[in-house]
MINUDREN-190062 format. One line per 3 residues: their letters; for each residue x negated, y, z negated of C-alpha. Coordinates in Angstrom, 2 decimals, always signed. Each point is the difference from the previous one (the first is absolute). Last residue first. Layout:
N
A = X,Y,Z ~ ...
//
This chain:
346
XXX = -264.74,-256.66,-61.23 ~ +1.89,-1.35,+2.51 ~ +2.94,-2.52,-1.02
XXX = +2.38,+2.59,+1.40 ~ -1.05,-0.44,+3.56 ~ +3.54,+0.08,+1.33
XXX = +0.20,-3.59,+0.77 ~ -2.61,-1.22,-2.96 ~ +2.44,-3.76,+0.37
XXX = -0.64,+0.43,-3.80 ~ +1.27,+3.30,-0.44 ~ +3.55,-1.17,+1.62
XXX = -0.08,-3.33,-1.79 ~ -0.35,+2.28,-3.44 ~ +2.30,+3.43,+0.72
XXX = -1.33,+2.67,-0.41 ~ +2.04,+2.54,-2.57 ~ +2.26,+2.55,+1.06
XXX = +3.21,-2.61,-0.62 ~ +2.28,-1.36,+2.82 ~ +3.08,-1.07,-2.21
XXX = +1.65,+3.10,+0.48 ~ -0.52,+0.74,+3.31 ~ +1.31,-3.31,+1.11
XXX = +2.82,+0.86,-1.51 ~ +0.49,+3.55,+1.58 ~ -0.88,-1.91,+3.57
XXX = +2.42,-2.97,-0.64 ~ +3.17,+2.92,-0.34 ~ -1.11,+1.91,+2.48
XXX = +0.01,-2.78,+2.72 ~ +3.76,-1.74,-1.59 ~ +1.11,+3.91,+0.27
XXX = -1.01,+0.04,+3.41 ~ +1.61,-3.57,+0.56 ~ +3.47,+0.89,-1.83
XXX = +0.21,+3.54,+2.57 ~ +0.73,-1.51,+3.05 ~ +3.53,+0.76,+0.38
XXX = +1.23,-2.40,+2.90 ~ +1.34,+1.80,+2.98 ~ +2.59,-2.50,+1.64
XXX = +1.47,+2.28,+2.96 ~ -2.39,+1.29,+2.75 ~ +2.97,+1.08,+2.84
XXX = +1.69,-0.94,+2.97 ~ +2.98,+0.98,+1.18 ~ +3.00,-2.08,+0.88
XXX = +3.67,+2.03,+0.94 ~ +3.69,-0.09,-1.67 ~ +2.29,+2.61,+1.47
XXX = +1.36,+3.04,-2.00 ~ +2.95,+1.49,+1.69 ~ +0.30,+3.31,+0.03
XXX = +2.37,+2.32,-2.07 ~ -2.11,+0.48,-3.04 ~ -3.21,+1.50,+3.31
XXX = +3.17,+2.56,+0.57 ~ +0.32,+1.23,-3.77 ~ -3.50,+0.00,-0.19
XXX = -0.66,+2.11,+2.64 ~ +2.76,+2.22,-0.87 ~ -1.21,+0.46,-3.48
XXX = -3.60,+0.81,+1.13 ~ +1.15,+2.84,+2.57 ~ +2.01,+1.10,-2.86
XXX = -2.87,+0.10,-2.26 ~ -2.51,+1.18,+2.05 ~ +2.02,+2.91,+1.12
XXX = -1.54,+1.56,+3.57 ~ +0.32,-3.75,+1.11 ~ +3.38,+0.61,+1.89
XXX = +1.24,-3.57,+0.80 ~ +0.66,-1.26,+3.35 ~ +2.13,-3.33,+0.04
XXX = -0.34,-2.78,+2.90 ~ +2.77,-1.51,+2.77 ~ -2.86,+0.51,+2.29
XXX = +0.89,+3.12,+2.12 ~ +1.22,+1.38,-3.04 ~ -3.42,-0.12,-1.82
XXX = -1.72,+1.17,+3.16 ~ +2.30,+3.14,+0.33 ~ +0.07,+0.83,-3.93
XXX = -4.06,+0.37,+0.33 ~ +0.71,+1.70,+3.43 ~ +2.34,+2.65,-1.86
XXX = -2.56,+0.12,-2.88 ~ -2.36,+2.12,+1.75 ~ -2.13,+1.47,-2.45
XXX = -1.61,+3.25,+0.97 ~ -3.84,+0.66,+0.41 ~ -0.79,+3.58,+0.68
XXX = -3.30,+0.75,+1.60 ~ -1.92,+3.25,-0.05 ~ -0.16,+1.15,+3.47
XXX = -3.61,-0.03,+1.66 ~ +0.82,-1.28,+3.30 ~ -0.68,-3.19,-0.48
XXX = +1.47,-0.84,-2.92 ~ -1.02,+0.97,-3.22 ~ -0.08,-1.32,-4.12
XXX = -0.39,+1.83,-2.42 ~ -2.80,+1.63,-1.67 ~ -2.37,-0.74,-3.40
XXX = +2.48,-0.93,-2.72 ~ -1.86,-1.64,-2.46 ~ -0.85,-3.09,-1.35
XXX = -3.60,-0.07,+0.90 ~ +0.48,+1.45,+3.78 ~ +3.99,-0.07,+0.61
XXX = +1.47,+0.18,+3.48 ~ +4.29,+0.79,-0.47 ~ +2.79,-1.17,+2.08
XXX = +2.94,+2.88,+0.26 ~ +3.59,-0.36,-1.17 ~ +3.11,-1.40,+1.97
XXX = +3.46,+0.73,-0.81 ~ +1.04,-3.60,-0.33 ~ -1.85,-0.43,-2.70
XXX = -2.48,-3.19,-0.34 ~ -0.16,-3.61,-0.31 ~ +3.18,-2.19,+1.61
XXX = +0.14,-3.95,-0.64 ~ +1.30,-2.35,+2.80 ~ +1.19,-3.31,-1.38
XXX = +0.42,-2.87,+3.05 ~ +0.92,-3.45,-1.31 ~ -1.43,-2.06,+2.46
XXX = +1.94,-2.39,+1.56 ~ -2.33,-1.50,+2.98 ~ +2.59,+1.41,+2.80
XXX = +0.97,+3.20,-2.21 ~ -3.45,+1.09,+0.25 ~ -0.53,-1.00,+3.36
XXX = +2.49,+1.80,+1.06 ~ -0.94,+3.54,-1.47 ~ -3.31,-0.84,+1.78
XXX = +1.65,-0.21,+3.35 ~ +2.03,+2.94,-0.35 ~ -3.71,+1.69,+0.35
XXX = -0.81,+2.55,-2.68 ~ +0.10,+3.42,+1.47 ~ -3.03,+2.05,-0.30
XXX = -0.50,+3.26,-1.94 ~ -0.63,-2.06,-3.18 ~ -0.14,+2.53,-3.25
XXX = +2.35,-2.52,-2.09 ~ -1.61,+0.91,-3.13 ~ -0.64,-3.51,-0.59
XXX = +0.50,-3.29,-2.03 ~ +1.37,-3.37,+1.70 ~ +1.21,-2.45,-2.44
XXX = -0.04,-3.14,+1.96 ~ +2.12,-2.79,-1.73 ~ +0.15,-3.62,+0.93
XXX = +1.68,-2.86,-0.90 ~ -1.90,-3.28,-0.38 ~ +0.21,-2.65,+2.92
XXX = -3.73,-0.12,+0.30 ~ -1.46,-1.02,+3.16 ~ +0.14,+3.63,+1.47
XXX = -1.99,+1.42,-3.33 ~ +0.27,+3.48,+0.54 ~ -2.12,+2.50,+1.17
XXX = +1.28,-0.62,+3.29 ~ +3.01,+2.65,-0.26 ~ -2.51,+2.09,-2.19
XXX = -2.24,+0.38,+3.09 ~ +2.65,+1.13,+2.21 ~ +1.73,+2.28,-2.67
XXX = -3.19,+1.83,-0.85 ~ -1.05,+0.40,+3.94 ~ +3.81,+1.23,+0.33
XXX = -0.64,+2.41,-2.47 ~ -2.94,+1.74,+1.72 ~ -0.76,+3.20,-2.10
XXX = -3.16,+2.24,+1.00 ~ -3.81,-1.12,-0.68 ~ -2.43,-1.78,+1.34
XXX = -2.83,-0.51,-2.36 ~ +2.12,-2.39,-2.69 ~ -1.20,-0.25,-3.40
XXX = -0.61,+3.80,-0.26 ~ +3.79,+0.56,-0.76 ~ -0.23,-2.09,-3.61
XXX = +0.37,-3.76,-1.10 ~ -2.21,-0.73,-3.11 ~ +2.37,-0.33,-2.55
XXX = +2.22,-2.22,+2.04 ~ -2.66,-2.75,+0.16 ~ -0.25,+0.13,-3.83
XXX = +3.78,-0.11,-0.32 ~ +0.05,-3.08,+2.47 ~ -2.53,-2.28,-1.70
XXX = +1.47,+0.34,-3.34 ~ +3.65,-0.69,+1.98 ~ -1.81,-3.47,+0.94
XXX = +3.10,-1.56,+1.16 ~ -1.41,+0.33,+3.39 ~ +1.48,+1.17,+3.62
XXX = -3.27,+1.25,+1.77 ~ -1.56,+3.51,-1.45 ~ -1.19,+2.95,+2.38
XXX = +1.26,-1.24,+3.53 ~ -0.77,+3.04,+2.62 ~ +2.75,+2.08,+1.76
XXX = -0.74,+2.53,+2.95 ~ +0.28,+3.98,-0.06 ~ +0.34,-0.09,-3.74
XXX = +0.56,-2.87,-1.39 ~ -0.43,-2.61,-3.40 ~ +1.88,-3.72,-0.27
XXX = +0.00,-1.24,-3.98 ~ +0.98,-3.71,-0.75 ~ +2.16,-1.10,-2.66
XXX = +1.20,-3.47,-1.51 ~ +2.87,-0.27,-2.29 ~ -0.08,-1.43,-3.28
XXX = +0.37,+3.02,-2.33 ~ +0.88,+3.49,+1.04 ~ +0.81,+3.27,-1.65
XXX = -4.13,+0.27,-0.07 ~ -0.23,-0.15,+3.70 ~ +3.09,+2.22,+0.44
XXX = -2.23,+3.02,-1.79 ~ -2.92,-0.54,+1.75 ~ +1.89,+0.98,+2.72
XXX = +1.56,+2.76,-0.96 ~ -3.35,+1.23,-1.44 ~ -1.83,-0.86,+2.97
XXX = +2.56,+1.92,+2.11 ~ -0.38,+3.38,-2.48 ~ -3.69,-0.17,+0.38
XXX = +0.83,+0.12,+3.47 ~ +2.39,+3.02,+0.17 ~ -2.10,+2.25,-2.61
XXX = -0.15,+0.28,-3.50 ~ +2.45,+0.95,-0.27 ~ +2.54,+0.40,+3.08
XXX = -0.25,+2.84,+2.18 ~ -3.67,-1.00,-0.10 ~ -1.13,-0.72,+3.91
XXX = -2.46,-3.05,-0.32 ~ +2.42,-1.77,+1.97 ~ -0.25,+1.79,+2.83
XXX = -3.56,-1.51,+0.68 ~ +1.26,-2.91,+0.68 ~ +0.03,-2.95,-2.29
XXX = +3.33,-1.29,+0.21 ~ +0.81,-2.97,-2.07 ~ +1.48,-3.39,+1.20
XXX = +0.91,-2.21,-2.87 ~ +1.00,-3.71,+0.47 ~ +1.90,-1.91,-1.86
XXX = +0.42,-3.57,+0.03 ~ +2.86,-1.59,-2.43 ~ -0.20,-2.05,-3.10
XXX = +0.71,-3.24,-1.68 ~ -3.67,-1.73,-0.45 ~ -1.61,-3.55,+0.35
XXX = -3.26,-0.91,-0.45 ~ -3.44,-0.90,+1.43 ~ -2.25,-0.97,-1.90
XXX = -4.24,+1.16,+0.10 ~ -1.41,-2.17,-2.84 ~ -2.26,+0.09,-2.77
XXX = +0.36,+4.07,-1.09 ~ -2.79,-0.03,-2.92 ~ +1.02,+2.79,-2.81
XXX = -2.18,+1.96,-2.10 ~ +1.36,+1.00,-3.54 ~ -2.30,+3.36,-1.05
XXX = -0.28,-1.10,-3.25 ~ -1.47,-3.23,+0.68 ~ -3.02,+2.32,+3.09
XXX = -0.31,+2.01,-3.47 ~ -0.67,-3.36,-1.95 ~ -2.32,-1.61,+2.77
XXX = -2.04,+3.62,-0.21 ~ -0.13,+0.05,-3.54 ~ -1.20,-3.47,-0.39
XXX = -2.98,+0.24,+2.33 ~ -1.21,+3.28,-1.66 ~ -0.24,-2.24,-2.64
XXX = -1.35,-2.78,+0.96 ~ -2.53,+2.18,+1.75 ~ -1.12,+1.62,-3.17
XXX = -0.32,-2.86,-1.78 ~ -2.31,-1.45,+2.76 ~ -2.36,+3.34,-0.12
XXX = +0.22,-0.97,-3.89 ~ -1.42,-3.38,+0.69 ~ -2.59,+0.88,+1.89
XXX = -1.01,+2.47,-2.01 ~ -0.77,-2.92,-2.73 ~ -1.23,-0.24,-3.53
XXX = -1.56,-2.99,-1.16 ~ -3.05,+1.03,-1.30 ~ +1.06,+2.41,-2.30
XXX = -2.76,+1.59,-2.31 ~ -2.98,-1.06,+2.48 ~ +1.93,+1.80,+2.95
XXX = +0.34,+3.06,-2.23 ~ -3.22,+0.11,-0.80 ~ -1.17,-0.61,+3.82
XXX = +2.40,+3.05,+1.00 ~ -0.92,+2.39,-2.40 ~ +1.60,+1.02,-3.42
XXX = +2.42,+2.72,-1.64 ~ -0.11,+2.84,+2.77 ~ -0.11,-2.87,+2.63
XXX = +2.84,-1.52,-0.75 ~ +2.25,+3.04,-0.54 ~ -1.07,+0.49,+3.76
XXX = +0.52,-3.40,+1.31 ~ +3.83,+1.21,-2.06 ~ +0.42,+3.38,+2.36
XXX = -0.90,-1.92,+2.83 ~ +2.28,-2.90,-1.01 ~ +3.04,+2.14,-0.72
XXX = -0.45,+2.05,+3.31 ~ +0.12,-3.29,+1.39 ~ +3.67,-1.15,-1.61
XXX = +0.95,+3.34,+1.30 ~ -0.62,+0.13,+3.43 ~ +1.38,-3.53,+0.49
XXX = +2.93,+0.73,-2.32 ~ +0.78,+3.18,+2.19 ~ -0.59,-2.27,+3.51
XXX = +2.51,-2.72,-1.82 ~ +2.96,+2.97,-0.76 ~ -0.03,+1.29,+3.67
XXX = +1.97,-3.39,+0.45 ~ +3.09,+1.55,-1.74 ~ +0.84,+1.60,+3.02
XXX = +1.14,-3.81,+0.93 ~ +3.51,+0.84,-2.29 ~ +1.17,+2.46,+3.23
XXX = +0.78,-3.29,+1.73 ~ +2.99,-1.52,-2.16 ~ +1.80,-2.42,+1.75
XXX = -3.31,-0.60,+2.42 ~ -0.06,-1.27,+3.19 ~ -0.73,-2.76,+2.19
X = +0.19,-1.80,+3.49
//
């Protein structure tokens, strides 16, 4: 495994085509100087031991040594080993609704874009924990396993929207029973599931599954999106604001956040519910509950040891601009004599 400290420095590559293009448009324009003053067998009679070869060669030593010192500049890195290691932290795992109720925009932007925000958020408050993301509508699907790879987890979230999931409506339950063996069940590390919705479930959720929460001691936060009032769901077409959203019969819709069932499942399991209308609060309470956990030592495994790389590019660059200066443009004698390149023809 590899990478680069400072990546954006290998743009500088487009500088050997350019000295290509140029150092030829240099020796057309000077075979044409040439010409003007003398021909070719003159001029092969006044210096004998001049050699294209040997400039093509120049040219590639130095287009050589450019490229080894941009790929110097740029620091690359070698990972040798895969190690595992140990870390202080607690498991979280998000579940976010991704109904279609949740593109309703009584809160800007809209109720989703709002969830990734909270949660993205909490991901960047923490700092050796490991994360996993759960996403649902009408049934639950695993989106990121539990990694301390929050990089890897922000780009995932980015990407999570309402037409990742064909069936639609809100099944919480199918959230909380995936989450509940999302985690790691040979790992003794506490556990959080932050579960993110409008609330819009029209089903009960089992007693069952509040049980099983509390039995494997998962730290239940429920986090409320939307206005209690309700507010239509709107169909855009290139940004805009096309329709909205029917049922059945033809009646506009009117999604409403149900925070009493939110509040019911985080009481039911000894858990919090936080109203995630203000990011900020929502975010302080979060934190202020994850301060109050436990951390719990776990192993995870990771490329450690990256060696910088850059000493034997430089090393390269360096022997090809000093070999370019002692190669001259004239033949060399063993070289002519060994007739390899037919330069000995007359």
């Amino acid at each position: 495994m590899y990478l680069f400290d400072s990546p954006n420095f290998l743009y500088l590559a487009i500088l050997i085509p350019i000295l290509i293009i140029i150092n030829l448009l240099y020796m057309s324009w000077r075979k044409k100087v040439q010409k003007s003053y003398s021909d070719t067998e003159l001029l092969n009679h006044i210096s004998p031991n001049r050699s294209n070869f040997k400039l093509n060669l120049k040219l590639v030593l130095e287009s050589f040594a450019i490229l080894f010192l941009i790929v110097a500049l740029a620091n690359p890195k070698i990972g040798t080993e895969l190690k595992s290691i140990n870390r202080e932290g607690v498991d979280i795992v998000f579940a976010i609704d991704v109904s279609k109720s949740m593109l309703a925009e009584d809160v800007a932007p809209n109720r989703l874009l709002r969830s990734k925000r909270i949660i993205s958020e909490i991901i960047n408050s923490l700092s050796s924990d490991r994360v996993g993301i759960v996403a649902y509508a009408a049934q639950a699907i695993p989106q990121v396993p539990l990694t301390t790879d929050f990089a890897s987890v922000k780009n995932f979230l980015q990407i999570i929207d309402t037409n990742m999931l064909s069936s639609q409506g809100t099944s919480i339950d199918a959230a909380l029973n995936l989450s509940v063996n999302f985690f790691d069940k040979n790992s003794e590390t506490n556990r959080v599931l932050i579960l993110i919705s409008d609330g819009e479930d029209h089903d009960d959720i089992p007693d069952a599954l509040l049980n099983l929460i509390s039995e494997n001691n998962i730290n239940l936060i429920t986090v409320g999106v939307g206005q209690d009032s309700g507010t239509t769901i709107p169909i855009k077409i290139d940004g805009r604001v096309d329709s909205y959203k029917k049922d059945s019969n033809g009646e506009v819709v009117i999604t409403k956040r149900n925070s009493t069932i939110l509040n019911k499942i985080a009481n039911s399991s000894k858990g919090e519910y936080v109203d995630g209308n203000s990011t900020e609060e929502a975010l302080n309470i979060v934190k202020t509950t994850l301060e109050k956990i436990d951390k719990s030592e776990f192993e995870t495994s990771q490329f450690v040891e990256y060696k910088q790389q850059f000493q034997v590019f430089l090393i390269l660059s360096l022997l090809c601009i000093i070999s370019d200066i002692f190669i001259f443009q004239t033949k060399t004698s063993w070289i002519q004599n060994l007739n390899l390149f037919n330069e000995n023809e007359k």
